[in-house]
C-alpha positions as CSV (number, residue, x, y, z in Angstrom):
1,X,-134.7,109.5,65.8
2,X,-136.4,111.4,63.1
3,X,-137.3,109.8,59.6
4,X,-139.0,111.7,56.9
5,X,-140.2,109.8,53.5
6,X,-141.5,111.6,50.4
7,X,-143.0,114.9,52.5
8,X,-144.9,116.9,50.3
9,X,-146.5,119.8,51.1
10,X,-149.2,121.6,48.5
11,X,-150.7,125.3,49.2
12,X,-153.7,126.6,46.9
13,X,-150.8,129.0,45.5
14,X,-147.7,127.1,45.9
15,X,-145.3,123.5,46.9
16,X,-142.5,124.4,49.4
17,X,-141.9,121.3,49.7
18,X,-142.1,118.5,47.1
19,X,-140.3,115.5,48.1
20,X,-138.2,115.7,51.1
21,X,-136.0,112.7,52.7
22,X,-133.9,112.7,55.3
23,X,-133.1,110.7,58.2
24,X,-132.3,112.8,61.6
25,X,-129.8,110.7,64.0
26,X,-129.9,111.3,67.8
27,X,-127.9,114.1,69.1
28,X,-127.7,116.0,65.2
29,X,-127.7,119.6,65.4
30,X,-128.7,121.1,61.9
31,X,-129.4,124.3,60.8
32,X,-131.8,124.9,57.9
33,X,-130.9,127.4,55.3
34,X,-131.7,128.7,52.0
35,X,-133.7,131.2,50.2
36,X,-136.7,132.8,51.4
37,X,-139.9,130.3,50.2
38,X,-137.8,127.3,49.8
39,X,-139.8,125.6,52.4
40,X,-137.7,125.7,55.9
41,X,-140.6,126.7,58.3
42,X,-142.8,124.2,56.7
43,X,-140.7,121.3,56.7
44,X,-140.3,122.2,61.1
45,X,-144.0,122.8,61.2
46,X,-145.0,119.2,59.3
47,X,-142.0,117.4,61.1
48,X,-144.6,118.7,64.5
49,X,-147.6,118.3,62.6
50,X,-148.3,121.9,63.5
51,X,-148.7,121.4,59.5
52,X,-150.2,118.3,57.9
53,X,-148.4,117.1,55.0
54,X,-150.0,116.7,51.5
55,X,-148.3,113.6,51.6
56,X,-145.3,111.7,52.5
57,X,-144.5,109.8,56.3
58,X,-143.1,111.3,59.1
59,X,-141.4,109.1,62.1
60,X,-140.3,109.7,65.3
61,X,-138.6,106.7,67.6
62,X,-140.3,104.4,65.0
63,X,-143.6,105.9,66.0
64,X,-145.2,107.3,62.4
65,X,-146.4,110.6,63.4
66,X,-148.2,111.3,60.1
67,X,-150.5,108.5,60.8
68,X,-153.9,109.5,61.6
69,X,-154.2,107.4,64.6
70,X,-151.3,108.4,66.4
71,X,-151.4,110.7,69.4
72,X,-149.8,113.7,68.5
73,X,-150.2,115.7,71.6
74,X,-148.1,112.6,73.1
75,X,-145.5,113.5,70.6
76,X,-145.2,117.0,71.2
77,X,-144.6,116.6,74.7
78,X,-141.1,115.0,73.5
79,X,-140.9,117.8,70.7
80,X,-140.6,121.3,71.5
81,X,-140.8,124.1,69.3
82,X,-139.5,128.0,69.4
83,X,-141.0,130.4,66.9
84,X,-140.3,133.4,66.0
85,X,-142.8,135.2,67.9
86,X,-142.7,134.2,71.5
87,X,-146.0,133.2,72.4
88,X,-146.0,133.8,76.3
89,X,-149.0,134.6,78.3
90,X,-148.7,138.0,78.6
91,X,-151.0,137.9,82.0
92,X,-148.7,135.4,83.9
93,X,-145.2,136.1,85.3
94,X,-142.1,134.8,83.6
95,X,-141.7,132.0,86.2
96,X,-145.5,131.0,85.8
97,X,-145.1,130.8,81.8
98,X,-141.8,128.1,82.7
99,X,-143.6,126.0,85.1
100,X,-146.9,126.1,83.3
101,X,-146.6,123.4,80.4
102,X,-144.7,120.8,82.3
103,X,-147.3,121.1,85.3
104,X,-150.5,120.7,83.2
105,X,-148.7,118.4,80.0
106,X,-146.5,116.0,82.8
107,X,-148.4,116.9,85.6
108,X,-145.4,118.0,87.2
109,X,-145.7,118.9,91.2
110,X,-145.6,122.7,91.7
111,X,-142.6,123.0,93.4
112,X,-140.6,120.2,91.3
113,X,-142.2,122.8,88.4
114,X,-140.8,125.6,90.4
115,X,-137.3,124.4,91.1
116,X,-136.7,123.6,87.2
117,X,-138.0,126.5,86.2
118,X,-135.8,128.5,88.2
119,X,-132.6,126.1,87.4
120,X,-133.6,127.0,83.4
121,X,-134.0,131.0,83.8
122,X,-130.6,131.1,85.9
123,X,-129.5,128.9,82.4
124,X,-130.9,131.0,80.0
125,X,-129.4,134.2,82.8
126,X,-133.2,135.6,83.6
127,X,-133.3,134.3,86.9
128,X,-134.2,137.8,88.4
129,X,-136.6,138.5,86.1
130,X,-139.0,135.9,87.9
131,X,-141.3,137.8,89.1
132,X,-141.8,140.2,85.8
133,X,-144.2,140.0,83.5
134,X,-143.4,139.2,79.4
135,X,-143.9,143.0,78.6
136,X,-141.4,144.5,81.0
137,X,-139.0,142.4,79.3
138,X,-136.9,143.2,75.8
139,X,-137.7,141.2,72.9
140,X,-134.0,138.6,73.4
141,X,-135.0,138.4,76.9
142,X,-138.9,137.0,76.1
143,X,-136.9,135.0,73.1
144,X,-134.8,133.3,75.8
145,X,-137.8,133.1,78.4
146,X,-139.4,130.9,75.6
147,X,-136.8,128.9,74.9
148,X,-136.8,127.8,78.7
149,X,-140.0,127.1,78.2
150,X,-139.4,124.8,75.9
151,X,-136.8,123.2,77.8
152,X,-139.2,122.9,81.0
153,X,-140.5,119.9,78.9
154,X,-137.4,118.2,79.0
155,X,-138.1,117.9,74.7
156,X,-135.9,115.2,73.4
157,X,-136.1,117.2,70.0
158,X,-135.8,120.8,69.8
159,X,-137.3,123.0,66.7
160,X,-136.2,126.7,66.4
161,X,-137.6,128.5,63.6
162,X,-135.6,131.4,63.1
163,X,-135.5,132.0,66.7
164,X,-133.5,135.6,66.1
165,X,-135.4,136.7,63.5
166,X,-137.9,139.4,64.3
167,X,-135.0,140.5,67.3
168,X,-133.4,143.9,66.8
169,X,-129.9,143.6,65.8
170,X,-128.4,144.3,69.3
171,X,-130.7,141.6,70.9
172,X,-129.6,138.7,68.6
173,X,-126.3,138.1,70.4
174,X,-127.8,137.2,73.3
175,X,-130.2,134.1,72.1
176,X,-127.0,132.6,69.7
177,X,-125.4,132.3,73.2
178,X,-128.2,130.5,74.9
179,X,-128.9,128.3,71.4
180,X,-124.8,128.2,71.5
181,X,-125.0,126.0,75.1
182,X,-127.9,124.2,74.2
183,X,-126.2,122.4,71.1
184,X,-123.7,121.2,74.2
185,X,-126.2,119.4,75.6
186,X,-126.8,116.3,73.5
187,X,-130.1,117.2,72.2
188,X,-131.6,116.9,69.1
189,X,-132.3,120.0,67.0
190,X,-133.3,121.7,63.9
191,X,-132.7,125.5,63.7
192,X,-134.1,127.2,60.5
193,X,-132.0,130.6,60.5
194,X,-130.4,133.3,58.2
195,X,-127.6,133.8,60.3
196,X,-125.1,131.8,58.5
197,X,-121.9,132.7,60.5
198,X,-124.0,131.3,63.5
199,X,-125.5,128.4,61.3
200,X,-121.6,127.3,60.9
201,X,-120.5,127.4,64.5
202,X,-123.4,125.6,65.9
203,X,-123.9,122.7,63.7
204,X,-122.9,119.1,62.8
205,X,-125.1,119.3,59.6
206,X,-126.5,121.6,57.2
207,X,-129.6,121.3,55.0
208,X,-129.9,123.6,52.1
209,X,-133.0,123.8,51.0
210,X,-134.2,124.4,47.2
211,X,-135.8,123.3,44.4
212,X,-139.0,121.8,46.9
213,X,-136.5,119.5,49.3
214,X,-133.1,119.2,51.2
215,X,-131.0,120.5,47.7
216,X,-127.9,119.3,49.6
217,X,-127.1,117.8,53.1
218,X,-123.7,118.1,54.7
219,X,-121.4,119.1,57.6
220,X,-120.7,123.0,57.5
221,X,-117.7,122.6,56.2
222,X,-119.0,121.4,52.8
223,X,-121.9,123.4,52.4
224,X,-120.7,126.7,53.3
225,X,-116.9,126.3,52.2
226,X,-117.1,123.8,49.3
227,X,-120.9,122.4,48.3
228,X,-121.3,120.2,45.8
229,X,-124.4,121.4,43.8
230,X,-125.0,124.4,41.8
231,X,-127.5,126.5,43.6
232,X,-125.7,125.6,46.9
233,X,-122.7,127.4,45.3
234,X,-124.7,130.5,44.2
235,X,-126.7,130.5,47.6
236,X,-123.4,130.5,49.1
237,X,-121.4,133.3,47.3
238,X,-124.2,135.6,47.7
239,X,-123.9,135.5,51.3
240,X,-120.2,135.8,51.5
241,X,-120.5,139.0,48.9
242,X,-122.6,142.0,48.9
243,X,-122.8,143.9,46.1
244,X,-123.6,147.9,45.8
245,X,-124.6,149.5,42.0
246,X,-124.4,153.2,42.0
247,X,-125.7,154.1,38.4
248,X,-125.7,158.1,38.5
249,X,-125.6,160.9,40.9
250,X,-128.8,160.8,42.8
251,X,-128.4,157.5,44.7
252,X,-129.0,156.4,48.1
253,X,-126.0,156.9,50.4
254,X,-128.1,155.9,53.8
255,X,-129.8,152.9,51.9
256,X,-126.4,151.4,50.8
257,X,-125.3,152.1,54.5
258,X,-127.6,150.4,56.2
259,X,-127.2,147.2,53.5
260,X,-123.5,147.2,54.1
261,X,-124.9,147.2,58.4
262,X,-127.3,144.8,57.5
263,X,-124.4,142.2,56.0
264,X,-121.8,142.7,58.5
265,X,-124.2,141.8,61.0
266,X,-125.1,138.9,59.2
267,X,-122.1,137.8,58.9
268,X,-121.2,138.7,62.5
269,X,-118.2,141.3,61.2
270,X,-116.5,143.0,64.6
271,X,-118.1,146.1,65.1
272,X,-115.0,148.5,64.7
273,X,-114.5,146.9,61.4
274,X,-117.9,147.0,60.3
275,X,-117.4,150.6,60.6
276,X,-114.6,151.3,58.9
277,X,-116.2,149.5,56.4
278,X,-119.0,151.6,56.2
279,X,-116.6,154.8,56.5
280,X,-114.9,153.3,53.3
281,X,-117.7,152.7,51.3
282,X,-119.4,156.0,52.4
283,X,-115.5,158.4,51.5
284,X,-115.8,156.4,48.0
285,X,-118.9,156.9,47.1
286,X,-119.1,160.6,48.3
287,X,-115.7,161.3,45.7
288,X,-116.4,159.3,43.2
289,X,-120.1,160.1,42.5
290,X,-119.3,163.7,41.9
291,X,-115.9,163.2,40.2
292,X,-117.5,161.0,37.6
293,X,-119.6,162.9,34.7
294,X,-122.0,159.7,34.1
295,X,-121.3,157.6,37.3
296,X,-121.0,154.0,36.9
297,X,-120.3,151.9,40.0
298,X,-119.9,148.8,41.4
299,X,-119.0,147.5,44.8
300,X,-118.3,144.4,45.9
301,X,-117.6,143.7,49.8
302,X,-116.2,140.1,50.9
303,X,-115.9,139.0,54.0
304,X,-113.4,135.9,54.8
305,X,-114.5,134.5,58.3
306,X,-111.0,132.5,58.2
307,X,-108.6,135.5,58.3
308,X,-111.7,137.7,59.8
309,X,-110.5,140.4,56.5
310,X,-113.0,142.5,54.7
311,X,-112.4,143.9,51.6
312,X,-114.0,146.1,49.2
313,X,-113.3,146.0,45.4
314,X,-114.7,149.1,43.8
315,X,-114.6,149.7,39.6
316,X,-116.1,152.7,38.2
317,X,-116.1,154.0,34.7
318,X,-114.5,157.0,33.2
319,X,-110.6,158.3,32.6
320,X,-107.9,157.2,35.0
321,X,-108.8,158.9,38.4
322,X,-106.9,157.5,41.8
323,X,-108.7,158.4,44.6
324,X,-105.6,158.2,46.5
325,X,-103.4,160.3,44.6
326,X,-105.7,162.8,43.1
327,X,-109.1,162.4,45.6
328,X,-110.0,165.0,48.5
329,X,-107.3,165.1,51.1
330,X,-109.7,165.1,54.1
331,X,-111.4,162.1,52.4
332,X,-108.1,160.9,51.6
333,X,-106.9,160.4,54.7
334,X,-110.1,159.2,56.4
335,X,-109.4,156.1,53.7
336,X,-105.8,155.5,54.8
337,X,-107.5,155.6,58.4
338,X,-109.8,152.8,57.6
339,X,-107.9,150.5,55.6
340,X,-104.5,148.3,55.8
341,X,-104.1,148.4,52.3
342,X,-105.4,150.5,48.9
343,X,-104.3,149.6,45.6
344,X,-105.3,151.0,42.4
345,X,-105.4,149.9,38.9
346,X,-106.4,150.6,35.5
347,X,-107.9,147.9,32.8
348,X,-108.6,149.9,29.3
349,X,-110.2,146.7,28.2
350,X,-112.7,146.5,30.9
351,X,-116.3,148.1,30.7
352,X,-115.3,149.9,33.7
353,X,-111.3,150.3,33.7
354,X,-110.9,151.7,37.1
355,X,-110.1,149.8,40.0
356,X,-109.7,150.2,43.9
357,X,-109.2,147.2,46.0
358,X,-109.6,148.3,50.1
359,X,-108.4,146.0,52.8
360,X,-110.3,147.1,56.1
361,X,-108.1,147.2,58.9
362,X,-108.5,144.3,61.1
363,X,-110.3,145.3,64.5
364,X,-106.7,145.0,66.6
């Protein structure tokens, strides 16, 4: 299907991508992950040309795309693309912006274009919003209007580059589920995206991208459970673990707050347990700090997808202090409220010898 050789990809100020291989069978669904400038847009946007390489071949169904000669407008019509903006013409109605590429690219009839546009926005469940125009409509519904768009073309290959990403929190349910179908579907697709719990559902293969190309290359269960390669490894614990320092008296409560939101959405945490777990953290932090006469803090919160538990392990410095036996009632009790299980323990030989381990209670 797709076959990349030696891409290499050179800005004035930088090389995402240095020498990427990888061969793309029929039907793979991969998702593209890694850190932030590790070259996961780019490598979409050469794969479409949208981007010409440095260097390097690109092929599609034996056809080199990278070649100058070749017809990329042809290409594209078997390609499609979703971006993270949505790119619809905000002048035309929803069903217009469905039926326009397919009637001017395949010179579709009208009402063939109409029929399958309507078929794709009762898929993507926009049907009634037919006759609306893009800005009457939320930012997941345009997302999802684009990606029938993209479908209208009957694409043999779909690109999504982080299709979610500039989607308020609430919204991005409602494209996974519509991106969630599609992968049913037989296509082909390549979905650059920092939602990793999604990442792992969806997918027969990841790519993790580092170090200028495709760092490793495996099904989910490898890369985000057991990957083989160092920087895959610390990649992957960083997600699974968010960390909180609280170094004196005047930090942020709402800043850690929304982090701790941030990650559990992320990570797709049930919403009554995300909240408990940002109770937890917040009855912690708010006895601790002022028990402490030079606080020193560290939080780590873990989520395990497999037994959907979350779990906060909190040390602090100074003499023995339990927050369960000698904290705040009130906030005492709003901690029993939240959590399963609290244990507490006492290292001497640790740097900071106190230690409270919380397991959130589970959202049943």
């Amino acid at each position: 299907m797709i076959r990349i050789e030696h891409l290499r990809k050179e800005y004035s100020n930088a090389t995402p991508l240095k020498d990427v291989n990888a061969t793309i069978a029929d039907g793979d669904v991969i998702s593209v992950i890694g850190p932030s400038g590790t070259g996961k847009s780019t490598l979409l946007r050469c794969i479409n040309q949208l981007e010409k390489p440095t260097s390097g071949k690109v092929w599609f169904d034996d056809v080199e795309i990278t070649n100058p000669s070749c017809n990329i407008n042809e290409v594209r019509k078997k390609m499609g693309m979703v971006f993270q903006s949505f790119n619809l013409f905000g002048h035309r109605t929803i069903i217009e912006n469905v039926m326009l590429p397919p009637m001017e690219l395949l010179r579709k009839p009208k009402q063939d274009a109409y029929d399958e546009a309507m078929r794709l926005l009762r898929l993507v469940g926009l049907a009634d919003k037919a006759l609306n125009y893009p800005d009457e409509l939320s930012g997941g519904q345009k997302q999802r209007i684009a990606i029938a768009r993209t479908l209208a073309m009957d694409p043999e290959v779909i690109l999504l580059d982080e299709p979610t990403s500039a989607l308020d929190p609430t919204m991005v349910g409602e494209v996974q589920a519509v991106i969630r179908e599609l992968t049913k579907t037989g296509k082909t697709m390549m979905i650059v995206t920092h939602e990793m719990a999604f990442a792992k559902a969806i997918c027969n293969r990841v790519f993790y991208m580092d170090e200028g190309g495709i760092y490793e290359d495996g099904p989910p269960e490898q890369v985000f459970d057991n990957p083989l390669r160092e920087n895959t490894r610390r990649f992957v614990r960083r997600l699974k673990v968010l960390t909180i320092d609280i170094t004196g008296r005047n930090y942020d409560l709402y800043d850690s707050l929304s982090r701790i939101e941030s990650y559990c959405n992320k990570n797709q945490i049930p919403a009554k347990q995300a909240l408990r777990t940002q109770l937890a953290f917040e009855e912690l932090a708010e006895q601790l700090v002022p028990a402490l006469e030079n606080p020193e803090i560290k939080v780590a919160i873990e989520y395990a997808e497999a037994a959907e538990q979350t779990t906060l392990t909190v040390h602090y410095n100074g003499p023995a202090f339990d927050v369960i036996l000698h904290g705040d009632e009130l906030a005492t009790n709003v901690l029993r409220s939240t959590a399963k299980q609290i244990e507490y323990q006492r290292d001497e030989q640790a740097d900071l010898p106190n230690r409270v381990l919380l397991t959130i209670r589970p959202t049943n």
